[in-house]
N, CA, C and O atoms as a DFTB+ gen file, in Angstrom:
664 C
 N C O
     1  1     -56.853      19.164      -6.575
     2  2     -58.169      19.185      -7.201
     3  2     -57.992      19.268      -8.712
     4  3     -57.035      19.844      -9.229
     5  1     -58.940      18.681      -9.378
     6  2     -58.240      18.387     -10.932
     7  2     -59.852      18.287     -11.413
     8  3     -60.540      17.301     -11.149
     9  1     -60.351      19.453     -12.155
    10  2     -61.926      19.440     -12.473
    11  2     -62.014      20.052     -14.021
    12  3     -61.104      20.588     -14.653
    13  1     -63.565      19.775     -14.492
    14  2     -63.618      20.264     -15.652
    15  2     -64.176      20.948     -16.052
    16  3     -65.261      20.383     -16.187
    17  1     -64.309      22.373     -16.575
    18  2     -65.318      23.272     -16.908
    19  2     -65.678      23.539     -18.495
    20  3     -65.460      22.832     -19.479
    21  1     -66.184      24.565     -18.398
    22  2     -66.350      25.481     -19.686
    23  2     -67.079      24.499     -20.480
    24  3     -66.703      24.573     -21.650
    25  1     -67.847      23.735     -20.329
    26  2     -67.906      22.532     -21.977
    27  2     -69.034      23.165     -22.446
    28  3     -70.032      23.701     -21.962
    29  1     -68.378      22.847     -23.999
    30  2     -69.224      23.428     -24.897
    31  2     -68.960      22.654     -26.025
    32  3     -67.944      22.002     -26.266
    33  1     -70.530      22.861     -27.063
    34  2     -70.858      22.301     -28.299
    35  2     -70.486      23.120     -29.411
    36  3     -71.086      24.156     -29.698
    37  1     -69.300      22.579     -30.170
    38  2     -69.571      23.836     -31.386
    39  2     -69.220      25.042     -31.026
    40  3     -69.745      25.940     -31.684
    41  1     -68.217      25.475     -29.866
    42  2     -67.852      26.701     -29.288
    43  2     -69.180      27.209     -28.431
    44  3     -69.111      28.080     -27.564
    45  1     -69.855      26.830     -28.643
    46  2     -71.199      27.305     -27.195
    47  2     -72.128      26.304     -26.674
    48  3     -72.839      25.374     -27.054
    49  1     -71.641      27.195     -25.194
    50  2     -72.527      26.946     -24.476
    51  2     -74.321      26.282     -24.467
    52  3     -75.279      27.006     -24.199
    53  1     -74.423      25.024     -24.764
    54  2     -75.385      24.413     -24.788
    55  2     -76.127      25.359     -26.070
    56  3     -76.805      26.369     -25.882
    57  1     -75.908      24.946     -26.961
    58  2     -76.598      25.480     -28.105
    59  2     -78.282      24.890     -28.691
    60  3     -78.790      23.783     -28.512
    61  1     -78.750      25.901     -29.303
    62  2     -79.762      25.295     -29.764
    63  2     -79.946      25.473     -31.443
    64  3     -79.615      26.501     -32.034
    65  1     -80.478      24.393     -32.037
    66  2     -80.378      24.384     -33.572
    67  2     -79.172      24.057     -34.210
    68  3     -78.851      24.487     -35.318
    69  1     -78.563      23.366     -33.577
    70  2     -77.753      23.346     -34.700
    71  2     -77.460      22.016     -35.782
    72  3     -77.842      20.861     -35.593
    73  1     -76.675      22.524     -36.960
    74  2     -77.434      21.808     -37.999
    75  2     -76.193      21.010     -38.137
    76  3     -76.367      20.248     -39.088
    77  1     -74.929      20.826     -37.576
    78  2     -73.846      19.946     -37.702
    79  2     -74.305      18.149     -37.591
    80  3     -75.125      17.912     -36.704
    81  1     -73.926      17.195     -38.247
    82  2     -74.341      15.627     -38.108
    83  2     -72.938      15.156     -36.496
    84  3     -73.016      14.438     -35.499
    85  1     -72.074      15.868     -36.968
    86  2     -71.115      15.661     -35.720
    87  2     -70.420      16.416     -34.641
    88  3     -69.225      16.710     -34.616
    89  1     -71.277      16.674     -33.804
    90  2     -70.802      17.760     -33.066
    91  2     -69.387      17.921     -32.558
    92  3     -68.607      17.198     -33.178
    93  1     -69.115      18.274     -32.102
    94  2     -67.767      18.717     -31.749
    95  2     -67.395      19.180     -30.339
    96  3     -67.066      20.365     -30.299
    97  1     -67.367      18.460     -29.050
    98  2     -66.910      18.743     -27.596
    99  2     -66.433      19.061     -27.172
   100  3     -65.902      18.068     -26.674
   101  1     -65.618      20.461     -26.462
   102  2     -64.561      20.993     -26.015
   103  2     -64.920      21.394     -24.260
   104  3     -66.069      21.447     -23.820
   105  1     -63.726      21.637     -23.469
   106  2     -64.199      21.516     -22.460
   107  2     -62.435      22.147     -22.238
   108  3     -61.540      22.149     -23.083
   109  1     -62.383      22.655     -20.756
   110  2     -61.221      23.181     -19.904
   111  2     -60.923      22.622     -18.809
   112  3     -61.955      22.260     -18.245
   113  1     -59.830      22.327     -18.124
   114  2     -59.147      21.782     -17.293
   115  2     -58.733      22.813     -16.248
   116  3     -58.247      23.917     -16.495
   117  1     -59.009      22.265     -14.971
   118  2     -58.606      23.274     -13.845
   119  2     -57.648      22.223     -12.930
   120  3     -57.681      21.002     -12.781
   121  1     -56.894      23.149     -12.462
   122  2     -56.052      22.132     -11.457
   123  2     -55.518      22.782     -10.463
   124  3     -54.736      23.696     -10.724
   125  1     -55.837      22.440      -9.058
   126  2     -54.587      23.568      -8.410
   127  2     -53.620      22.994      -8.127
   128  3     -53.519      22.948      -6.901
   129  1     -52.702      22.440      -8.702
   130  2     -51.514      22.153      -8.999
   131  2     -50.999      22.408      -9.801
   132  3     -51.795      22.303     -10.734
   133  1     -49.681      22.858     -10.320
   134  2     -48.946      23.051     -11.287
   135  2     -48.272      21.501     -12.262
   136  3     -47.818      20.442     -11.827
   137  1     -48.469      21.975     -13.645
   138  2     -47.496      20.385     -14.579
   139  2     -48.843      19.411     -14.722
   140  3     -48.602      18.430     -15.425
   141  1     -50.230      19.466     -14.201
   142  2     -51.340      18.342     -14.286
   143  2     -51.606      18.499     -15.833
   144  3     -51.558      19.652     -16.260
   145  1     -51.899      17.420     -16.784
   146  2     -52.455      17.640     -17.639
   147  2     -53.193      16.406     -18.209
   148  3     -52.639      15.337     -17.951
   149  1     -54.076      16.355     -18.769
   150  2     -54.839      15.252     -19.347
   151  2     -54.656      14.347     -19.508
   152  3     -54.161      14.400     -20.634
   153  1     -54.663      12.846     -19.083
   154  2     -53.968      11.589     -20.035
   155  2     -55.277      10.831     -20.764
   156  3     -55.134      10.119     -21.758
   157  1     -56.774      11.126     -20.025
   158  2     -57.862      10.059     -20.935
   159  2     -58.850      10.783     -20.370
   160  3     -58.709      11.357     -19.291
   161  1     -60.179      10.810     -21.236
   162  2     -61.468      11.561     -21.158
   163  2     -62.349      10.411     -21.488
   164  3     -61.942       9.454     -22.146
   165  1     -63.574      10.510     -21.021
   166  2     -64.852       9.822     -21.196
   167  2     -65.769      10.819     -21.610
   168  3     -65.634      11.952     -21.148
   169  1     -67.007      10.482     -22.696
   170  2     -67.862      11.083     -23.190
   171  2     -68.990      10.538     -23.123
   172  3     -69.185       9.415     -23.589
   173  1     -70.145      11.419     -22.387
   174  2     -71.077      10.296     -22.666
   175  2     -72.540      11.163     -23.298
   176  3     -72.484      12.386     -23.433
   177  1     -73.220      10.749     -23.488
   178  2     -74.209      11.551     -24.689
   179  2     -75.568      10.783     -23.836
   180  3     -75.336       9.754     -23.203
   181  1     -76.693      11.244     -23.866
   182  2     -78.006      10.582     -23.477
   183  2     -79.516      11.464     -23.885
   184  3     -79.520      12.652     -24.207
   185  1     -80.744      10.601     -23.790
   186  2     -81.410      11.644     -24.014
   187  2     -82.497      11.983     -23.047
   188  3     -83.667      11.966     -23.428
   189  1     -82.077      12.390     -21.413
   190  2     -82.713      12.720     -20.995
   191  2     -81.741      12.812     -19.588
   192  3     -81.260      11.779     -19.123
   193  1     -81.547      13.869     -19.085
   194  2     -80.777      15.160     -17.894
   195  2     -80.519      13.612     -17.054
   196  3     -79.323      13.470     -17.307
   197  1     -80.789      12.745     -16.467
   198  2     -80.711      11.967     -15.767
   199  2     -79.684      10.550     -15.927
   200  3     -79.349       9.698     -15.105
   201  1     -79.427      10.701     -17.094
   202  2     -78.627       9.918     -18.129
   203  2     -78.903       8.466     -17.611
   204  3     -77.943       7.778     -17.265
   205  1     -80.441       7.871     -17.531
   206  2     -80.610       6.805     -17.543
   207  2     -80.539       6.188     -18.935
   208  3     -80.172       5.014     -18.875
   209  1     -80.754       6.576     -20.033
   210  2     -80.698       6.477     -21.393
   211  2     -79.575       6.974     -21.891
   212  3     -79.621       8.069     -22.450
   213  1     -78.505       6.352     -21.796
   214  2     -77.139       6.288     -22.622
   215  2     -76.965       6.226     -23.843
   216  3     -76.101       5.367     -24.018
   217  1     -77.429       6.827     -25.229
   218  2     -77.501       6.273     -26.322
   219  2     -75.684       6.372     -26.971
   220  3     -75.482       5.829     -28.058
   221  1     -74.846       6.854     -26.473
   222  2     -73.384       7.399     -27.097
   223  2     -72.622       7.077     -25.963
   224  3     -73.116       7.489     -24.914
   225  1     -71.852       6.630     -25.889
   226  2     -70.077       6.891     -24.905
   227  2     -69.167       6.274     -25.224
   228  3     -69.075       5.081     -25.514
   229  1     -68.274       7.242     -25.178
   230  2     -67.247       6.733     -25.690
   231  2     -65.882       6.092     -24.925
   232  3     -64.732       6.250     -25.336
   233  1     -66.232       5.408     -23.840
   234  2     -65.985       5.050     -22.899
   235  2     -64.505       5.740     -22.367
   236  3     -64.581       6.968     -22.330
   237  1     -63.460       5.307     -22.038
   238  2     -62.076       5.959     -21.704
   239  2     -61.489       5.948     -22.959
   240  3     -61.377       4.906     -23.604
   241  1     -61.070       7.123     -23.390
   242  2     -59.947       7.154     -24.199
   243  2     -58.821       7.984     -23.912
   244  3     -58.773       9.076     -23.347
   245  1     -57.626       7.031     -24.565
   246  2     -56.403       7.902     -23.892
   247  2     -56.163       8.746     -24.495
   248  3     -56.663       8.552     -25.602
   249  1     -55.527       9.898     -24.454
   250  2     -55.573      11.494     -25.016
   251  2     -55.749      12.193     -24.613
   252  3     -56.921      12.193     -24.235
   253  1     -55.053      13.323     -24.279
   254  2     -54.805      14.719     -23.938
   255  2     -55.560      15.725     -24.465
   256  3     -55.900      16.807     -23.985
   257  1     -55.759      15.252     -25.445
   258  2     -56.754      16.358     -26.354
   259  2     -58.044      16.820     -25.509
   260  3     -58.387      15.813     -24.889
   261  1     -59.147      18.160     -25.117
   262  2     -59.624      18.521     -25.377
   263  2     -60.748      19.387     -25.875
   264  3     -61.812      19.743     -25.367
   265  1     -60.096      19.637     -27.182
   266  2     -60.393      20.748     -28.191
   267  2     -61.531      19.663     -29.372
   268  3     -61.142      18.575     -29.796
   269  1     -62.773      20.199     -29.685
   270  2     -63.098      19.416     -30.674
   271  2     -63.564      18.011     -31.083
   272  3     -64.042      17.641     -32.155
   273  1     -63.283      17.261     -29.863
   274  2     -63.598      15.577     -29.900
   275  2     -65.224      15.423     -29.952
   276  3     -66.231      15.651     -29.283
   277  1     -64.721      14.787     -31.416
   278  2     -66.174      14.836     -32.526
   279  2     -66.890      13.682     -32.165
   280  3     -66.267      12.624     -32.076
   281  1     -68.240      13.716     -31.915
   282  2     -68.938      12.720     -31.143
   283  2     -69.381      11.966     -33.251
   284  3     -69.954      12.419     -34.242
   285  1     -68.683      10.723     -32.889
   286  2     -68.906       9.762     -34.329
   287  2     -69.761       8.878     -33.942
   288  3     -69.962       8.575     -32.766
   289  1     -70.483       8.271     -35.196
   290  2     -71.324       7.216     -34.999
   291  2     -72.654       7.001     -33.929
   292  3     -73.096       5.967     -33.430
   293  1     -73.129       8.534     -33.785
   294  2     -74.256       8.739     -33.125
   295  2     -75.160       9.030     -34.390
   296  3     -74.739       9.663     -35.357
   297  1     -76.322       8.560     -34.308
   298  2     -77.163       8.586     -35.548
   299  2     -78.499       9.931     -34.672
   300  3     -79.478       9.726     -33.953
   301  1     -78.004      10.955     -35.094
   302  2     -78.821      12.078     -34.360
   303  2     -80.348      12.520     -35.732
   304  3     -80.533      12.517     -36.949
   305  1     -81.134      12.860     -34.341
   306  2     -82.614      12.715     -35.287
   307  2     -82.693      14.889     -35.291
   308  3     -81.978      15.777     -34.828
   309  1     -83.453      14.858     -35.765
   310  2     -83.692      16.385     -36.177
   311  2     -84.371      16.614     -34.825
   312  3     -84.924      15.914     -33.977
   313  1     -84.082      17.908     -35.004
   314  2     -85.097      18.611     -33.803
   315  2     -85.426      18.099     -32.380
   316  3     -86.542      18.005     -31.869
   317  1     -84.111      17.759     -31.795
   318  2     -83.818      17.292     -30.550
   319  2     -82.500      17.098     -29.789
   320  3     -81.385      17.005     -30.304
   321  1     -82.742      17.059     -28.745
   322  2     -81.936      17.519     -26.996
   323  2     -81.460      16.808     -26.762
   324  3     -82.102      15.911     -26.215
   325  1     -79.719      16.556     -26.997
   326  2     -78.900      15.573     -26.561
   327  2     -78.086      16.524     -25.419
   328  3     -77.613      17.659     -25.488
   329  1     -78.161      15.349     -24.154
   330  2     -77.765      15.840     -22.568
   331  2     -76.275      14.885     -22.785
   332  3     -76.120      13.732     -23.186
   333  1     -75.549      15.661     -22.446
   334  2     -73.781      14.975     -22.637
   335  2     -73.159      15.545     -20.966
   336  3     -73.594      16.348     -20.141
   337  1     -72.398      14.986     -21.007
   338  2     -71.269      15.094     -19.816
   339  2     -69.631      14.570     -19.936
   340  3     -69.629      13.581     -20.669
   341  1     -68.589      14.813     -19.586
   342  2     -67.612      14.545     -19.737
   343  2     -66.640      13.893     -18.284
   344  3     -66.848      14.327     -17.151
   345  1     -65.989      13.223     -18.466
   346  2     -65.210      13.100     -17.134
   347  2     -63.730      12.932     -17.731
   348  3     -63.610      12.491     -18.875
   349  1     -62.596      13.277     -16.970
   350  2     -61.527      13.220     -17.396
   351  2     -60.011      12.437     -16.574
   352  3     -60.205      12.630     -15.374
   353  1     -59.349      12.063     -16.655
   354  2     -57.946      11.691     -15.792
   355  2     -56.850      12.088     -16.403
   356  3     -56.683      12.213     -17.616
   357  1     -55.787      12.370     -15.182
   358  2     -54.703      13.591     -15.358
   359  2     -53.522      12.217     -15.290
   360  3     -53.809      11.037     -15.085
   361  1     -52.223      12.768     -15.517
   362  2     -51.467      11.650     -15.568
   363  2     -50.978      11.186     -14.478
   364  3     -49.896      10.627     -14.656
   365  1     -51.457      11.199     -13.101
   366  2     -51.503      10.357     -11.752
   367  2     -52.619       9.720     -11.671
   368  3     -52.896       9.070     -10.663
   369  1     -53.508       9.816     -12.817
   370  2     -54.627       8.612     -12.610
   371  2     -56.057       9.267     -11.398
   372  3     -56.938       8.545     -10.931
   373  1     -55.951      10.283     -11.223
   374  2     -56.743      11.543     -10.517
   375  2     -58.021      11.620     -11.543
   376  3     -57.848      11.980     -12.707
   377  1     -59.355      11.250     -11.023
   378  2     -60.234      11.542     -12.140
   379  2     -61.300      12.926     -11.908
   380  3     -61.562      12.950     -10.705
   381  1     -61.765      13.691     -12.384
   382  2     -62.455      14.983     -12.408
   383  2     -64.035      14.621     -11.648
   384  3     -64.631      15.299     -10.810
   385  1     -64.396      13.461     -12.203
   386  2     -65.742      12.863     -11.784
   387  2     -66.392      13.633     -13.080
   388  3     -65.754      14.321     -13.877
   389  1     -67.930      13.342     -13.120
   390  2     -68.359      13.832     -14.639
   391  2     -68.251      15.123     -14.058
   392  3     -67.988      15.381     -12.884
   393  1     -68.568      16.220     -15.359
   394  2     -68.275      17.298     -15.553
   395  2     -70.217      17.851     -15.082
   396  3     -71.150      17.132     -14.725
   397  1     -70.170      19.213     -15.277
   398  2     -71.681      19.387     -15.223
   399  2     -72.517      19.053     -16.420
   400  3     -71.788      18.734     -17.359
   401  1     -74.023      19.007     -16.769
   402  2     -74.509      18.009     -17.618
   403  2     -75.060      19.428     -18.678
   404  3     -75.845      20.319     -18.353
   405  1     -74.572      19.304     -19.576
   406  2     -75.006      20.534     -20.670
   407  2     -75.465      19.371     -21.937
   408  3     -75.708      18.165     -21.917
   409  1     -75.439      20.461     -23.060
   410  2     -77.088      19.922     -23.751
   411  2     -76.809      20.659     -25.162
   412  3     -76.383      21.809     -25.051
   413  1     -76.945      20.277     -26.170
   414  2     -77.073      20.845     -27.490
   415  2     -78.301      20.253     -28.317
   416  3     -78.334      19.023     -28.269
   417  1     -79.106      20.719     -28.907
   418  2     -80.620      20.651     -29.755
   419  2     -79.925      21.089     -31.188
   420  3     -79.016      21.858     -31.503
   421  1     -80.875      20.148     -31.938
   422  2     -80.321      19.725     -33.318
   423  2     -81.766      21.033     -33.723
   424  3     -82.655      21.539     -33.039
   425  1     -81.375      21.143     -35.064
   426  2     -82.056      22.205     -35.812
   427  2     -82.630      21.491     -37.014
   428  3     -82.870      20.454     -36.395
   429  1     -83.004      21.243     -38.133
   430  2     -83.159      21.241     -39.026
   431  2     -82.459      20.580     -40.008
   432  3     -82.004      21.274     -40.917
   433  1     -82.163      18.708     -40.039
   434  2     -80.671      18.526     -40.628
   435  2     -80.565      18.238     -41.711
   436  3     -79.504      17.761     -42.114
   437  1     -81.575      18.423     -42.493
   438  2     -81.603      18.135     -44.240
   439  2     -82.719      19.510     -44.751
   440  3     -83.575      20.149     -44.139
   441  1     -82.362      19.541     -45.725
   442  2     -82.773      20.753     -46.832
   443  2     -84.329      20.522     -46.481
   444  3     -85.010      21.268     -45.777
   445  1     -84.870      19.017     -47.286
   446  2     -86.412      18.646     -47.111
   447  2     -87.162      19.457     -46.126
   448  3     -88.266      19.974     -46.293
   449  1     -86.322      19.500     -44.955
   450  2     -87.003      19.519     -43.968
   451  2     -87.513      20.958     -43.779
   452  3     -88.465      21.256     -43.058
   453  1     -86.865      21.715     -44.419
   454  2     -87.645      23.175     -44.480
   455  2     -88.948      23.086     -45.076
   456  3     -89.050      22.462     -46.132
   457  1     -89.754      23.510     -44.662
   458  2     -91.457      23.441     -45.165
   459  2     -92.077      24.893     -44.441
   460  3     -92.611      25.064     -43.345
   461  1     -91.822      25.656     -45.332
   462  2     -92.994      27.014     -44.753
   463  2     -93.031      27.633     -46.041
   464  3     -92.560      27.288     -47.125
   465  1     -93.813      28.795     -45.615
   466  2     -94.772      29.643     -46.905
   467  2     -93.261      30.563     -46.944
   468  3     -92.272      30.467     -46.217
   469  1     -93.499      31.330     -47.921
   470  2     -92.470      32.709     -48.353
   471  2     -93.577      33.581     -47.820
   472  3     -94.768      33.442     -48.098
   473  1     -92.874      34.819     -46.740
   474  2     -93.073      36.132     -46.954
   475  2     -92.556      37.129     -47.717
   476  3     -91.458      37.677     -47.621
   477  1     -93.442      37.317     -48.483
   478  2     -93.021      38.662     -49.461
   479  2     -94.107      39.823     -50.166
   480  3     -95.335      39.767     -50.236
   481  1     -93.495      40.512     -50.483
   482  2     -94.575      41.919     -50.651
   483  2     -95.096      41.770     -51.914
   484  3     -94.606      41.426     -52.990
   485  1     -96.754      42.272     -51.369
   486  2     -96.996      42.216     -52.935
   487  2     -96.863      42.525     -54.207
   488  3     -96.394      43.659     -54.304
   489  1     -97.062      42.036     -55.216
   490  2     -96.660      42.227     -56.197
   491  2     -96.865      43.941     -56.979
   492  3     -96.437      44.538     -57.967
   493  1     -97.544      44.133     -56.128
   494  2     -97.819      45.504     -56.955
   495  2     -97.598      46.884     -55.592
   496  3     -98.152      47.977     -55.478
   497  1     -96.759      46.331     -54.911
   498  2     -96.788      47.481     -54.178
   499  2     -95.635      48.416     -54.617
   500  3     -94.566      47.863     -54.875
   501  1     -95.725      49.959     -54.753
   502  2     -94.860      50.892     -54.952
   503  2     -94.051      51.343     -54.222
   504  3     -94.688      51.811     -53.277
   505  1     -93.045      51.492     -54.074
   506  2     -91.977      52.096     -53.384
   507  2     -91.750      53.983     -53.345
   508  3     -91.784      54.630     -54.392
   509  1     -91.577      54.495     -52.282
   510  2     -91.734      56.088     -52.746
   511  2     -90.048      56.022     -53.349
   512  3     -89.773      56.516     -54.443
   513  1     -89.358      55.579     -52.779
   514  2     -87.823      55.712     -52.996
   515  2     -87.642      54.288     -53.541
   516  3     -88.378      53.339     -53.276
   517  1     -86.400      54.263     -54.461
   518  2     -85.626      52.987     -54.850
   519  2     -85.188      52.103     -53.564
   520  3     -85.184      50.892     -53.347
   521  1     -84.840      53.184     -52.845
   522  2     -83.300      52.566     -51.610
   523  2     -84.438      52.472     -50.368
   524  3     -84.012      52.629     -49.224
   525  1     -86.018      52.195     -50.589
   526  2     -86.528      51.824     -49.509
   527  2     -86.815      50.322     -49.450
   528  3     -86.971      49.710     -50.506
   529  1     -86.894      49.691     -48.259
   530  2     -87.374      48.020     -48.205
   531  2     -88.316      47.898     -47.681
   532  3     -88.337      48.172     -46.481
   533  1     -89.605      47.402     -48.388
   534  2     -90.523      47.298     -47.722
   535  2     -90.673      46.363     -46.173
   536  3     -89.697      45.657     -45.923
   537  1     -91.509      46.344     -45.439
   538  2     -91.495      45.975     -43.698
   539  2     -92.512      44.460     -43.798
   540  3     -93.741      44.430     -43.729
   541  1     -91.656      43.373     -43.964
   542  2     -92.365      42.488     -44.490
   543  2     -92.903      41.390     -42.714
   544  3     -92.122      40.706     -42.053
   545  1     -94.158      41.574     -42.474
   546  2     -95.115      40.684     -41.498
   547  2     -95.911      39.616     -41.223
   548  3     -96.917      39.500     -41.924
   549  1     -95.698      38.771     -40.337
   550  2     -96.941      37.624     -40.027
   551  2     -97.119      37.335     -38.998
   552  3     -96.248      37.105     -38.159
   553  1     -98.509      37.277     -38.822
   554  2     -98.643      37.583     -37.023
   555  2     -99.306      35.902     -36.741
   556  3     -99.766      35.195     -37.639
   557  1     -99.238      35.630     -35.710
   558  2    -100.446      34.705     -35.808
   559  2    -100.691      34.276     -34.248
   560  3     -99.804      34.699     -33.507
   561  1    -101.754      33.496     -33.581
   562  2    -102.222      33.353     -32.341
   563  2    -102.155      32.070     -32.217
   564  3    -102.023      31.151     -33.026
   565  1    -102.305      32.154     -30.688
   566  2    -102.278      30.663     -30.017
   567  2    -103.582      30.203     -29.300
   568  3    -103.783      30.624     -28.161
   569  1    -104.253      29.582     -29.739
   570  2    -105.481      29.227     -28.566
   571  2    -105.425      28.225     -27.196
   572  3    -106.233      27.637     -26.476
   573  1    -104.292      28.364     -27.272
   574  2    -104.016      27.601     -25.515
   575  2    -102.836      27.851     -25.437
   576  3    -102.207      28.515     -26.262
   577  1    -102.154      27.073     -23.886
   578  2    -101.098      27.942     -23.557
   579  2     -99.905      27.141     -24.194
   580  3    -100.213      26.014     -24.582
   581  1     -98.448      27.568     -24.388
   582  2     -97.448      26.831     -24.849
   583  2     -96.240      26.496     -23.609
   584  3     -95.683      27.218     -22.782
   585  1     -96.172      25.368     -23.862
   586  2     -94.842      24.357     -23.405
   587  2     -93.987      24.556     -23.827
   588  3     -93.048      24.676     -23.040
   589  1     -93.775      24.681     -24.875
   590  2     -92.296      24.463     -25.684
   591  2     -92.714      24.997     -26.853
   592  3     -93.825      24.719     -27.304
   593  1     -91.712      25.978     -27.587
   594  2     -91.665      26.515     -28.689
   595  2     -90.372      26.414     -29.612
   596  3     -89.264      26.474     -29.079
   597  1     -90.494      26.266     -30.949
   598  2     -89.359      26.840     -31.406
   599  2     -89.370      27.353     -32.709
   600  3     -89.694      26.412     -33.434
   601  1     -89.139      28.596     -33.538
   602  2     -89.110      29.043     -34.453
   603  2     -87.873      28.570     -35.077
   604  3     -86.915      28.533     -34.306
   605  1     -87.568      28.048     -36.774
   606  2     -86.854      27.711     -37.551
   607  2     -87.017      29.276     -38.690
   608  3     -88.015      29.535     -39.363
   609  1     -85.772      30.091     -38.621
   610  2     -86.029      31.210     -39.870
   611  2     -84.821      31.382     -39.806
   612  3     -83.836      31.308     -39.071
   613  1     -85.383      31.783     -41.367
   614  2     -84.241      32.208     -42.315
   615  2     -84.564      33.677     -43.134
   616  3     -85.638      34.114     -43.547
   617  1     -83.517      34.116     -43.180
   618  2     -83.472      35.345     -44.259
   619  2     -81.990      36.055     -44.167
   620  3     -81.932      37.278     -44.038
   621  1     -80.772      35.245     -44.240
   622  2     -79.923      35.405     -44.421
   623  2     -79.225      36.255     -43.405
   624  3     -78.179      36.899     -43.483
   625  1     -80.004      36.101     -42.518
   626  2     -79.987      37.030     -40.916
   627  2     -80.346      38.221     -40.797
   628  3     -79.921      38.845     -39.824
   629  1     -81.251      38.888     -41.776
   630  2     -81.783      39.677     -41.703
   631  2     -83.623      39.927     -41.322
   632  3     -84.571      40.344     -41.987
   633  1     -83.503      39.557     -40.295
   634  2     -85.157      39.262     -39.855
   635  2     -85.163      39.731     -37.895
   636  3     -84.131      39.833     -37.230
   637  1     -86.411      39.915     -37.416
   638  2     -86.581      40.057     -36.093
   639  2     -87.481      39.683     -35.933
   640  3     -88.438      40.007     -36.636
   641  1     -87.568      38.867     -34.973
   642  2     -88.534      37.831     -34.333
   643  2     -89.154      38.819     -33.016
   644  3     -88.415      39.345     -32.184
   645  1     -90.064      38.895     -33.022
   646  2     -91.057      39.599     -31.897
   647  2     -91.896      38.846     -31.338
   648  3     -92.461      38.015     -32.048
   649  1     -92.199      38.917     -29.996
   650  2     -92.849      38.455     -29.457
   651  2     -94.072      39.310     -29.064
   652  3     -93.666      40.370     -28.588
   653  1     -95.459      39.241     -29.088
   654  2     -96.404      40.139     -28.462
   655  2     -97.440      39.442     -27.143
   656  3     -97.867      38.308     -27.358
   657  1     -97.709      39.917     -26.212
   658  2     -98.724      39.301     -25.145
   659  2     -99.683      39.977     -25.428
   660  3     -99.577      41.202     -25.486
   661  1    -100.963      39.275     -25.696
   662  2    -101.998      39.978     -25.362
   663  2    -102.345      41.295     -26.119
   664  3    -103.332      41.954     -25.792
């Protein structure tokens, strides 16, 4: 048996947001045999779990490698869900069959594309202490229900995102 696990984007597991133009594919090899090792991998990229829409593959290539095999010459759009899979052959020509179908979501891929207000305190508020930070908030509502969400923030990783019901 000669199969493929672990795959991941960018070191994780189906990531979301991220802001790389070329991702980067890594994946693990299982074998229960001893001495099996890689001779050619297939990559294939699509945009939708069913992979009737193939937009990327990189059909067989020979190589042992992999760690890192950078998906090139995919022209990726912002703020969306590329479904990938991998298949591999060992050097008896033994193939893995595709791998399971994981998924990485693009974030934000040019500067422009940030567009929101600044939160910050007002201008005249006093501090009792120097070494205090003020508790900076924005709440806001939904008038129907949500499908799909996604928050884009920044503050140098210093922020908490809350959720409230009701």
């Amino acid at each position: 048996m000669f199969t493929i696990s672990d795959v991941r984007t960018e070191y994780k597991k189906n990531p979301i947001g991220i802001d790389v133009e070329k991702p980067r594919i890594s994946w693990k090899m299982d074998s229960d045999q001893r001495g099996i090792v890689q001779s050619a991998y297939q990559i294939q990229v699509a945009e939708d779990q069913d992979f009737e829409n193939v937009i990327w593959d990189s059909d067989e290539v020979r190589s042992d490698e992999n760690i890192h095999i950078e998906i090139k010459d995919l022209q990726m759009k912002t703020r969306t869900r590329y479904y990938y899979r991998v298949q591999a052959w060992n050097q008896h020509g033994e193939g893995t069959g595709w791998s399971e179908i994981s998924f990485w979501e693009t974030g934000l891929l040019s500067k422009g594309e940030w567009k929101a207000e600044w939160i910050s305190a007002p201008s005249d508020l006093e501090l009792v202490e120097d070494t205090q930070s003020p508790i900076l908030r924005r709440s806001f509502s939904l008038n129907a229900p949500v499908a799909s969400a996604r928050i884009y923030a920044t503050a140098l990783g210093i922020y908490h995102l809350h959720e409230s019901l009701g």
